[in-house]
C-alpha positions as a Python dict, from the first residue, in 0.01 Angstrom:
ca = {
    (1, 'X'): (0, 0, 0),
    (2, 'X'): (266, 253, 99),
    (3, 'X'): (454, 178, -227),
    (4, 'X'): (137, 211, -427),
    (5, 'X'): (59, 548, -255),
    (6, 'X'): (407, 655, -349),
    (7, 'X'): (345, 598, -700),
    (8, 'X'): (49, 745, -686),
    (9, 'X'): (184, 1113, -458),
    (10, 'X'): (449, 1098, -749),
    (11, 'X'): (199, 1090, -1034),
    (12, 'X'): (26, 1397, -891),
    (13, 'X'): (279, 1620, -841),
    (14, 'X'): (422, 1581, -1194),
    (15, 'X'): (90, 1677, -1343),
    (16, 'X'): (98, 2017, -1533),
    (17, 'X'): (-104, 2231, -1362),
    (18, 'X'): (-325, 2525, -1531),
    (19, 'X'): (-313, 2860, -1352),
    (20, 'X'): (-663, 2937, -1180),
    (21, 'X'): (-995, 3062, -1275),
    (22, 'X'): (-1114, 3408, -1220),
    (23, 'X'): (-1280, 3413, -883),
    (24, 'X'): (-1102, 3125, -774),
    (25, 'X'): (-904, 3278, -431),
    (26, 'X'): (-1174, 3456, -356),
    (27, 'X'): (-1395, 3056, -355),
    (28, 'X'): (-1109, 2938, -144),
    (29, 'X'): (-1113, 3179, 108),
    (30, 'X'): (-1491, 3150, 162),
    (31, 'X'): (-1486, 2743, 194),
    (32, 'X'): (-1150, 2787, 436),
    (33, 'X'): (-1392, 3067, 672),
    (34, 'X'): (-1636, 2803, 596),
    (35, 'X'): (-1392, 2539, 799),
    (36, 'X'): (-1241, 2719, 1051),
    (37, 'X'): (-1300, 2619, 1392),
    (38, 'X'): (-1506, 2920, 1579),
    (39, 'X'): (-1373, 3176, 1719),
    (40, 'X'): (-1040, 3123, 1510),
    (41, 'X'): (-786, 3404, 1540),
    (42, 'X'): (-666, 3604, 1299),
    (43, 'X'): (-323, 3465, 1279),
    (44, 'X'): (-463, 3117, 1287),
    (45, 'X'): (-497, 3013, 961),
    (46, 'X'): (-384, 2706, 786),
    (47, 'X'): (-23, 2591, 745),
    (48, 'X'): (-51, 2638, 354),
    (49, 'X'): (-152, 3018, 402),
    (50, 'X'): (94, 3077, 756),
    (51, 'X'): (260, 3330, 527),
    (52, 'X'): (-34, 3554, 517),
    (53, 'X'): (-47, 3727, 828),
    (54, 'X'): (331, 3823, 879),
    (55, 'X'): (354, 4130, 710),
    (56, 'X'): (-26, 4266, 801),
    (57, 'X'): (118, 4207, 1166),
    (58, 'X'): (469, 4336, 1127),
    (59, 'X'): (317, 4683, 1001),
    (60, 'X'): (60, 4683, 1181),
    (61, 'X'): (298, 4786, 1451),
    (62, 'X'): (523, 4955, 1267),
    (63, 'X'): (241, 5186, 1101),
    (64, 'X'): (177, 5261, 1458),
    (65, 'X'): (531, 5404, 1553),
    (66, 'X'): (831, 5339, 1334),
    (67, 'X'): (975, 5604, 1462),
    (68, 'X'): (884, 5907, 1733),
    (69, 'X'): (1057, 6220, 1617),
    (70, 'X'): (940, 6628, 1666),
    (71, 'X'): (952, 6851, 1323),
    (72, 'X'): (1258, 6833, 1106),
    (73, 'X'): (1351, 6517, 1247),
    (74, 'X'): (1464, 6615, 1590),
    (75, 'X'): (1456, 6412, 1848),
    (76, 'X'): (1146, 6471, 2105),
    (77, 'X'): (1412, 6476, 2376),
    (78, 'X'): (1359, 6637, 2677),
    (79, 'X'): (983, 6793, 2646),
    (80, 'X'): (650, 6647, 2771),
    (81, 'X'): (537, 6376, 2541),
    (82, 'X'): (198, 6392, 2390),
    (83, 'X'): (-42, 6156, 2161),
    (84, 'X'): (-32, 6436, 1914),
    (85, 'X'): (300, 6505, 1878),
    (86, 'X'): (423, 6158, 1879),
    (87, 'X'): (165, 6109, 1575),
    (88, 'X'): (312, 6354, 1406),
    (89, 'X'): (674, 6248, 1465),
    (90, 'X'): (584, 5924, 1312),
    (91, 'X'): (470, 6045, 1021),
    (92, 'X'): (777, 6208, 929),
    (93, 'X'): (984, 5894, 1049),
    (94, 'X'): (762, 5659, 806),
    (95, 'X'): (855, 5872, 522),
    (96, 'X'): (1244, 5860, 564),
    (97, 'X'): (1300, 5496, 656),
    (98, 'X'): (1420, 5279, 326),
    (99, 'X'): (1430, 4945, 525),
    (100, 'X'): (1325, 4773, 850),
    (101, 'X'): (1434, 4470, 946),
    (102, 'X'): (1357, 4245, 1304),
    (103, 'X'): (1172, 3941, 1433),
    (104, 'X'): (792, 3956, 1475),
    (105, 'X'): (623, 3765, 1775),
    (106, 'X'): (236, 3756, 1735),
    (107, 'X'): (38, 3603, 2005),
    (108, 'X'): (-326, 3564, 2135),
    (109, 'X'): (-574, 3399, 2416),
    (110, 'X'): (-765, 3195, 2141),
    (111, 'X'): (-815, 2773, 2201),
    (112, 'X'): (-549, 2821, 2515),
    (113, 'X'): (-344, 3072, 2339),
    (114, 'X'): (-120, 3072, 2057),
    (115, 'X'): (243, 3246, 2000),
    (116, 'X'): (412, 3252, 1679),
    (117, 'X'): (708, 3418, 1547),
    (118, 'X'): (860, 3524, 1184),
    (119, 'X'): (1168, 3717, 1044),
    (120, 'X'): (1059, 3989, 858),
    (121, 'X'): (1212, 4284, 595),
    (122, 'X'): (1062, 4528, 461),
    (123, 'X'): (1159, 4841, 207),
    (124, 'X'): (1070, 5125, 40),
    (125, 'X'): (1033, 4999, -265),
    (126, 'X'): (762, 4757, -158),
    (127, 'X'): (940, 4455, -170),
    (128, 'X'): (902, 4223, 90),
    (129, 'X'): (1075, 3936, 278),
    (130, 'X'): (931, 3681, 560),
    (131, 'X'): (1047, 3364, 726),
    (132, 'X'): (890, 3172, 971),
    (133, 'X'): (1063, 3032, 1244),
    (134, 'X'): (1213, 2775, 1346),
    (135, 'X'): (1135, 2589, 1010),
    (136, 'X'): (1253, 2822, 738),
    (137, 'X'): (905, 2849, 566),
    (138, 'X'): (926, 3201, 332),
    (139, 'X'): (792, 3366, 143),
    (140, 'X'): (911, 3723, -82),
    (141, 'X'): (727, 3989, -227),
    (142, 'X'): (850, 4179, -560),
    (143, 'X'): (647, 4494, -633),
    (144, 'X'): (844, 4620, -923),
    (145, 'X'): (711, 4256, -1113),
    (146, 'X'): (411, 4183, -869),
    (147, 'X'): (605, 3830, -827),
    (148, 'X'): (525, 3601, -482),
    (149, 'X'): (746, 3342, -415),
    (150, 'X'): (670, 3111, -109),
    (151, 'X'): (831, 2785, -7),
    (152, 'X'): (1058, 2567, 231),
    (153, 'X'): (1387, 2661, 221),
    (154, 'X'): (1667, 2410, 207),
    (155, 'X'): (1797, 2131, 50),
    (156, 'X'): (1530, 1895, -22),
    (157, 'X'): (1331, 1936, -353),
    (158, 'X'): (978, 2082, -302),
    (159, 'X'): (680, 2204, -443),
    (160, 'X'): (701, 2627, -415),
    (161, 'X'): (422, 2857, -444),
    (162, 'X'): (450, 3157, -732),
    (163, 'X'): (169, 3420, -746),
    (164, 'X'): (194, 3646, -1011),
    (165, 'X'): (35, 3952, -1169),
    (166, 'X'): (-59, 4087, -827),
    (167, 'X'): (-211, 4404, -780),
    (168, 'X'): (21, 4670, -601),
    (169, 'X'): (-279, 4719, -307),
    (170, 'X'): (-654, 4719, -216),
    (171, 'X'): (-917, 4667, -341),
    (172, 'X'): (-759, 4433, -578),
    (173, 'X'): (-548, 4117, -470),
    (174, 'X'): (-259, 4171, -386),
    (175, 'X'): (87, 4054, -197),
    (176, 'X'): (-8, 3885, 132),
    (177, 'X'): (66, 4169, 355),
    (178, 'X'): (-272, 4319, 223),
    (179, 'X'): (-515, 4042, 283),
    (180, 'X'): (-553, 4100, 625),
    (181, 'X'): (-523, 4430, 603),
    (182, 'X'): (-204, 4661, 617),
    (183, 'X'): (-294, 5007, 702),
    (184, 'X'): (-342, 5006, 1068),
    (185, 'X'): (-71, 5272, 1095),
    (186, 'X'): (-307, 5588, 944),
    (187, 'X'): (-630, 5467, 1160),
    (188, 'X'): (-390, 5461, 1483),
    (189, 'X'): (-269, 5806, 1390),
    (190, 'X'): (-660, 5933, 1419),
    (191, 'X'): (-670, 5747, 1754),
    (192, 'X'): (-420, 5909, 1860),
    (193, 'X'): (-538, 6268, 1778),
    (194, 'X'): (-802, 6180, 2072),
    (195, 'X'): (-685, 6377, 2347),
    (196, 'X'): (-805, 6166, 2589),
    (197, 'X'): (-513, 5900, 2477),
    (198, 'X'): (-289, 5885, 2837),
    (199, 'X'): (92, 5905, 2751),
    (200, 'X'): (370, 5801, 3027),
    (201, 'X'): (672, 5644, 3081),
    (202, 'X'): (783, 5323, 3193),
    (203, 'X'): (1008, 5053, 3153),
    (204, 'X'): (1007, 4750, 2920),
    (205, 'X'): (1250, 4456, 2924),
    (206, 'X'): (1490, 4699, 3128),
    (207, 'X'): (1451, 4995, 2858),
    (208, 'X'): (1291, 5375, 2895),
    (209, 'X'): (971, 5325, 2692),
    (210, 'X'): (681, 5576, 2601),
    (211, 'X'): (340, 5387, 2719),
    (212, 'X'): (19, 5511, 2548),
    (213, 'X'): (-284, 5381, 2623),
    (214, 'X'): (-606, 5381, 2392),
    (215, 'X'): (-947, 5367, 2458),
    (216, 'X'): (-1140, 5108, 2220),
    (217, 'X'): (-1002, 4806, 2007),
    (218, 'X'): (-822, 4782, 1693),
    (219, 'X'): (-899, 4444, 1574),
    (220, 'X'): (-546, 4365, 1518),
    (221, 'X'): (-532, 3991, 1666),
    (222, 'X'): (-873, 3831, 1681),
    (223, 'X'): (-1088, 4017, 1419),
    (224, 'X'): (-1419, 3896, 1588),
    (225, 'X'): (-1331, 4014, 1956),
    (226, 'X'): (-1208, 4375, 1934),
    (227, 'X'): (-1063, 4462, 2274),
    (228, 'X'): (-1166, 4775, 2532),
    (229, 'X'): (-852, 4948, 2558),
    (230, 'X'): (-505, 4912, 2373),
    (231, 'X'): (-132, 4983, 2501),
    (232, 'X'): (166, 5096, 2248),
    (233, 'X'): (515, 5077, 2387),
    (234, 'X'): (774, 5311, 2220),
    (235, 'X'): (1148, 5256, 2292),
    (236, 'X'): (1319, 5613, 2402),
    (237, 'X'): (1642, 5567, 2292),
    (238, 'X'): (1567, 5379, 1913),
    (239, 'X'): (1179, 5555, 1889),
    (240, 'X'): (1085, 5207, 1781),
    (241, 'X'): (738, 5069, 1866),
    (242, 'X'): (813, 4726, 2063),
    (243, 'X'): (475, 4595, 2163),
    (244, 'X'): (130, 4662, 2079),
    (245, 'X'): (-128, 4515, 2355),
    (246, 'X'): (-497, 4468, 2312),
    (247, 'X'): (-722, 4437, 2613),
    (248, 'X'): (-1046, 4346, 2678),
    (249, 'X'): (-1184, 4405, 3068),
    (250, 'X'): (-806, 4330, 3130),
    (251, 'X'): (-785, 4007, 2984),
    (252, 'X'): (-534, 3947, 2664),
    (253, 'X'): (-728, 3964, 2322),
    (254, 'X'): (-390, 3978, 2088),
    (255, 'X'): (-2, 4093, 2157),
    (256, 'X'): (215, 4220, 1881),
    (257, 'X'): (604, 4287, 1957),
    (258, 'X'): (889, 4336, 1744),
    (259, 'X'): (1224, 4241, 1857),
    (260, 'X'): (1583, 4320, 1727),
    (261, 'X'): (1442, 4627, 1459),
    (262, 'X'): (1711, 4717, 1221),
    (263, 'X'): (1676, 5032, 1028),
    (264, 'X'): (1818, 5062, 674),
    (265, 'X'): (2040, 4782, 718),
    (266, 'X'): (1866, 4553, 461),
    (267, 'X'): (1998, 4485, 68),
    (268, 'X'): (1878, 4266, -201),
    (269, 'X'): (1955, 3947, -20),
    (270, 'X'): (1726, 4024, 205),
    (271, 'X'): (1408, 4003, -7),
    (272, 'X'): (1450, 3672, -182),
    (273, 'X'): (1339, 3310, -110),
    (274, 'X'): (1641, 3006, -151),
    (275, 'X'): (1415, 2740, -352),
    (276, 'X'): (1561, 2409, -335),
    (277, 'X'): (1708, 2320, -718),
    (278, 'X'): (1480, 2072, -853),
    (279, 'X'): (1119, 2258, -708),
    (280, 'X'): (814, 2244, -864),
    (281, 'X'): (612, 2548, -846),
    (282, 'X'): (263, 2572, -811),
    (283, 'X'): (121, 2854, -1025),
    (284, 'X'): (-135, 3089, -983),
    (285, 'X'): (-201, 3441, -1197),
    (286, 'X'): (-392, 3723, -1041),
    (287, 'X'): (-419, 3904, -1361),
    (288, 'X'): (-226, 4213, -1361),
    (289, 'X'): (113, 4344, -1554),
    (290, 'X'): (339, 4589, -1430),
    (291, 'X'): (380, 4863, -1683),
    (292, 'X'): (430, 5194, -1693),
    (293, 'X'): (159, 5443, -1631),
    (294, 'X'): (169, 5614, -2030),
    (295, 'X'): (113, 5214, -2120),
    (296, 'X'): (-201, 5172, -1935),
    (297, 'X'): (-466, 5373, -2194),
    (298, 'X'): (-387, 5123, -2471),
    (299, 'X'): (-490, 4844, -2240),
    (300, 'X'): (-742, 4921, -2069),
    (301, 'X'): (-954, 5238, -2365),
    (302, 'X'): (-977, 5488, -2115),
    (303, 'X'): (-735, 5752, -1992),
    (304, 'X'): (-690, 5613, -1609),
    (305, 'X'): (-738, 5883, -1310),
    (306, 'X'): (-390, 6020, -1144),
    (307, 'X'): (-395, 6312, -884),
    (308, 'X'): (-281, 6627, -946),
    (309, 'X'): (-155, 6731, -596),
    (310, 'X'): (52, 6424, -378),
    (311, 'X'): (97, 6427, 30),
    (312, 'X'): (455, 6594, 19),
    (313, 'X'): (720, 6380, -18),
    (314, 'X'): (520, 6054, -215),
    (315, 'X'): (591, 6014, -585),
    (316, 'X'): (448, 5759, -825),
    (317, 'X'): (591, 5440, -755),
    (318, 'X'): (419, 5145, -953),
    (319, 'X'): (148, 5121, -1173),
    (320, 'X'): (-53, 4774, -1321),
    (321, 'X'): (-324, 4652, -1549),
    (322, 'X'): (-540, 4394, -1561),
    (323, 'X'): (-792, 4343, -1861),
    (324, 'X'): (-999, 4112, -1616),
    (325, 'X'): (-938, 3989, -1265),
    (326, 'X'): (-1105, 3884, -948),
    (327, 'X'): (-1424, 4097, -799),
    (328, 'X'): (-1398, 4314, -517),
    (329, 'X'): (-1541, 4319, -204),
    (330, 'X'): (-1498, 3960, -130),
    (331, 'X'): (-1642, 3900, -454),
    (332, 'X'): (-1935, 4036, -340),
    (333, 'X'): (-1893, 4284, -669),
    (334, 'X'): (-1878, 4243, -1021),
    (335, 'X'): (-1577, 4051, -1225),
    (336, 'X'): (-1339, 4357, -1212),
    (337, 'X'): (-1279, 4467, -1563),
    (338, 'X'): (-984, 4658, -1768),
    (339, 'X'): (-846, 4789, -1379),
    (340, 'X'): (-590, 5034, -1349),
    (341, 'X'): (-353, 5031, -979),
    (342, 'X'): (-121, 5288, -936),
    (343, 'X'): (118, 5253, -621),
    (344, 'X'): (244, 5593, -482),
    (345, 'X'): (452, 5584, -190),
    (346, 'X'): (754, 5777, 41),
    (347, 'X'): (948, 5542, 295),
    (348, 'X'): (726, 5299, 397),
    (349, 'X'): (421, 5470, 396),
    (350, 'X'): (216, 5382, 51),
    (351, 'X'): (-145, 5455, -127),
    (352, 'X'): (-327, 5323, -397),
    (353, 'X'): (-528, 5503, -715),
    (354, 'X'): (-750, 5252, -852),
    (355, 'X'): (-1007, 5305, -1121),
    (356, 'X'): (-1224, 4991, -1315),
    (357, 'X'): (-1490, 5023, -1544),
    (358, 'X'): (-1814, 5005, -1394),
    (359, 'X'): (-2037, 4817, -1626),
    (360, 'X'): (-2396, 4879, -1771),
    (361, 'X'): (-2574, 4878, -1385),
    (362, 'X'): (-2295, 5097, -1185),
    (363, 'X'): (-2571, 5087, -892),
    (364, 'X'): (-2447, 4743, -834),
    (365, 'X'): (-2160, 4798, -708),
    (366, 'X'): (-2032, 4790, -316),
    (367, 'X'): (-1718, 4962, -60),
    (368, 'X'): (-1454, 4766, -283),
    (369, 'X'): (-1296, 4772, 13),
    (370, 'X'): (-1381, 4480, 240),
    (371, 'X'): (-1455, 4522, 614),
    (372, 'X'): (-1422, 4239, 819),
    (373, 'X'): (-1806, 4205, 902),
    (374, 'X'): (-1741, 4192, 1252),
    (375, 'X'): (-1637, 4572, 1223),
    (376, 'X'): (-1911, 4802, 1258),
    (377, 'X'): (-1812, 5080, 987),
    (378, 'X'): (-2078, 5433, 872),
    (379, 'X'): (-1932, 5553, 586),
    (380, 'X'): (-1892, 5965, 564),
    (381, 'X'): (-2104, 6075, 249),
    (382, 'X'): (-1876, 6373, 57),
    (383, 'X'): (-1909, 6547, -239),
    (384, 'X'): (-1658, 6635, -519),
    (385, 'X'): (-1673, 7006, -636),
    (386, 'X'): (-1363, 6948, -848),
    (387, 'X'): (-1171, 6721, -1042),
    (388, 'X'): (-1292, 6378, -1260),
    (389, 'X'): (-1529, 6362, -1017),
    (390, 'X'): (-1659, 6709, -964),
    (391, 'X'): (-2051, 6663, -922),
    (392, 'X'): (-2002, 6314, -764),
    (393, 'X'): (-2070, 6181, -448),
    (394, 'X'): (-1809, 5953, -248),
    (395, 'X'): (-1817, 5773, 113),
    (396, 'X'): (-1511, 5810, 340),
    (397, 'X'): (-1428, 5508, 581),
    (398, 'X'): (-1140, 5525, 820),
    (399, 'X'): (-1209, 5297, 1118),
    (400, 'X'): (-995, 5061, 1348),
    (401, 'X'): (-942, 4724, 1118),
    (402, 'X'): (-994, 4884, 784),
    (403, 'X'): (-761, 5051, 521),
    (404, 'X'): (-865, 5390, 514),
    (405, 'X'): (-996, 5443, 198),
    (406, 'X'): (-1272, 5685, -38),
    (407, 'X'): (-1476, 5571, -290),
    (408, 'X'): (-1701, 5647, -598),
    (409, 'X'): (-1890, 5605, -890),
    (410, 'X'): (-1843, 5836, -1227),
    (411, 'X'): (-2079, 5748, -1543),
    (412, 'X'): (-1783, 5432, -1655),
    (413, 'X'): (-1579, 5419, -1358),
    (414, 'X'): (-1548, 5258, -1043),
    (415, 'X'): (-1233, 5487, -842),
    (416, 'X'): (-1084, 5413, -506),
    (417, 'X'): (-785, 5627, -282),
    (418, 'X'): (-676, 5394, -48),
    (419, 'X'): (-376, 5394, 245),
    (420, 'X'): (-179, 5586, 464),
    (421, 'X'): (-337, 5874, 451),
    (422, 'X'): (-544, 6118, 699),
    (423, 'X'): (-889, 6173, 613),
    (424, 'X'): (-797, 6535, 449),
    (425, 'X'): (-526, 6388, 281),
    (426, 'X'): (-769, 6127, 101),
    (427, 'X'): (-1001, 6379, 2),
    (428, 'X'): (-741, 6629, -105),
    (429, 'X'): (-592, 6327, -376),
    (430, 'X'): (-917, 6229, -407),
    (431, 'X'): (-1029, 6609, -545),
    (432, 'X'): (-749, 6643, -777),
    (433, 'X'): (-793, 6324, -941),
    (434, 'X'): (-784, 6387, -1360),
    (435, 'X'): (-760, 6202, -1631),
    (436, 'X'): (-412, 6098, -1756),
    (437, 'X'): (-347, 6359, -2100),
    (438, 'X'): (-77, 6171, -2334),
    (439, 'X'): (271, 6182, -2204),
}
């Protein structure tokens, strides 16, 4: 039997495999919900996806705090710390780092609790570099090619996973890091704005630390059970976050720490996965192609949207296409069609300029923008008075566990602003948004 079985494993695995049907991921993820045990965590998920939460973790914390530093990069120093001012420090900090490096410890209170821990780099660029540990499972994210690349590393031939044509950010798929979302860092900033956020110091593993503590949850662990209160813990002397801590009437919900942070250290080493000679890969095709922006009108027939007036400091990083690829919303919206994604980003902050055609029945559509339903969003109703979508109304969202995003409907398009960005800097790109003239 065992030989048979052999045989048989063998036979499978050298069968050519065709890349998958539109829709399919989105199918997947449902049936996988579907089997989860209840009350599943977040970071739970099944050994073949482990990869996925990693990087929505790793900046989930550091969106929070990469670094706390006063106007023109001065160190806060010697005067009274304060929610706001530490929120704007990191702002400035997120925009000048080119690389962070460390080890990521996730844990939470779920089934008797669970701790796990990964290796993780991350640059500018948006490329993107995990390992789990102790086994050497990894995966590496290339956003100048949209190119995934997850496997076991070592010496023993092995079937790796490659996921190309990936969008560069929400709504569309895109590199794991955004499926559970990424952009905790801008709806942490508005937390913080609250002056009723307590800031102190303290120690932490026998360092000076900034302690903040937050009223309400953040649904960064466990999704489902959003905690009462939250705790941030800034290193003094590296203005590092270190731990992120999520209450709920005092018991643990989910812990986030980062340990060893390197800053700027990484190189292009860093951000690739070792697959065994003699792997198989396992292919899968989102849909999109990296191409310049100037490309994107002979692709798609329509000039694509791109703002006039940028945050300071972000410029145009990557743009892709897709002539069809997976609906939005959980695929709770139409087959996207002829999609445009344009990346923009400074340091490791990032947003995303979307725009899809919007079909015969644009009332159909949805937030392509998925909120975990366990999230309890109102969207803000604005109008445009300018721009492509002067005469238009849009809905604002920025809430705790969702990318703060805008979104709206034009006569053909469906168009989405999506990312690090404060409410007024959403609807400011939003505003200037114009269609691409030749060149």
């Amino acid at each position: 039997m065992t030989d048979r079985d052999d045989e048989l494993g063998k036979a499978l695995r050298e069968l050519e495999v065709p890349e998958h049907r539109p829709g399919f991921h989105d199918s997947l993820k449902t049936e996988l919900e579907r089997a989860r045990r209840p009350r599943r965590g977040r970071f739970s998920i099944p050994v073949s996806r482990w990869g996925v939460g990693l990087a929505a973790a790793a900046v989930a914390l550091i969106g929070v705090f990469v670094g706390i530093r006063g106007p023109g990069g001065t160190k806060l120093g010697p005067q009274p710390a304060n929610a706001a001012r530490i929120a704007q420090g990191m702002a400035r900090a997120l925009g000048e780092i080119q690389s962070l490096e460390g080890v990521l410890v996730v844990r939470d209170s779920l089934g008797g609790g669970h701790t796990m821990r990964w290796s993780f780099a991350i640059a500018a660029n948006g490329d993107f570099r995990q390992r789990q540990l102790p086994d050497q499972g990894a995966l590496a994210y290339e956003a100048s090619t949209g190119v995934e690349t997850s496997g076991m590393e070592g010496s023993k031939p092995s079937v790796y996973g490659l996921r190309r044509g990936l969008a560069p950010g929400p709504p569309d798929e895109g590199p794991s890091e955004n499926l559970l979302q990424r952009d905790f860092g801008a709806v942490t900033r508005a937390l913080l704005d609250d002056p009723s956020t307590a800031v102190h110091e303290g120690r932490y593993r026998g360092r000076g630390v900034w302690i903040l503590d937050l009223n309400g949850g953040l649904h960064l662990v466990v999704p489902e059970e959003p905690g009462d209160r939250v705790r941030v813990t800034v290193d003094r002397e590296t203005f590092l976050p270190v731990r992120i801590l999520e209450t709920l009437r005092g018991k643990l919900v989910g812990e986030i720490a980062v340990l060893q942070p390197r800053i700027d250290s990484a190189d292009a080493a860093d951000f690739k996965v070792q697959i065994p000679s003699g792997s198989r890969a396992d292919r899968s095709d989102v849909g999109f192609r990296h191409m310049p922006l100037t490309s994107a009108r002979a692709i798609v027939g329509y000039a694509p949207l791109v703002p006039a007036r940028l945050p300071a400091g972000y410029r145009r990083a990557e743009t892709a296409v897709a002539r069809e690829t997976y609906p939005t919303a959980q695929g709770r919206n139409p087959i996207s069609r002829n999609v445009v994604s344009t990346a923009y980003r400074r340091g490791l902050n990032r947003f995303v300029v979307t725009t899809r055609l919007a079909g015969s029945n644009p009332s159909v559509w949805i937030d392509p923008i998925f909120i975990n339903e366990s999230v309890r969003v109102t969207p803000e109703r604005v109008s445009f008075e300018e721009g492509a979508l002067a005469g238009r109304t849009g809905r604002v969202v920025i809430t705790p566990g969702a990318t703060p995003h805008v979104w709206a409907l034009t006569d053909d398009l469906v168009v989405t602003v999506s990312g690090d960005l404060t409410r007024a800097e959403l609807l400011e790109v939003a505003r200037s948004l114009g269609r691409l003239t030749d060149g």
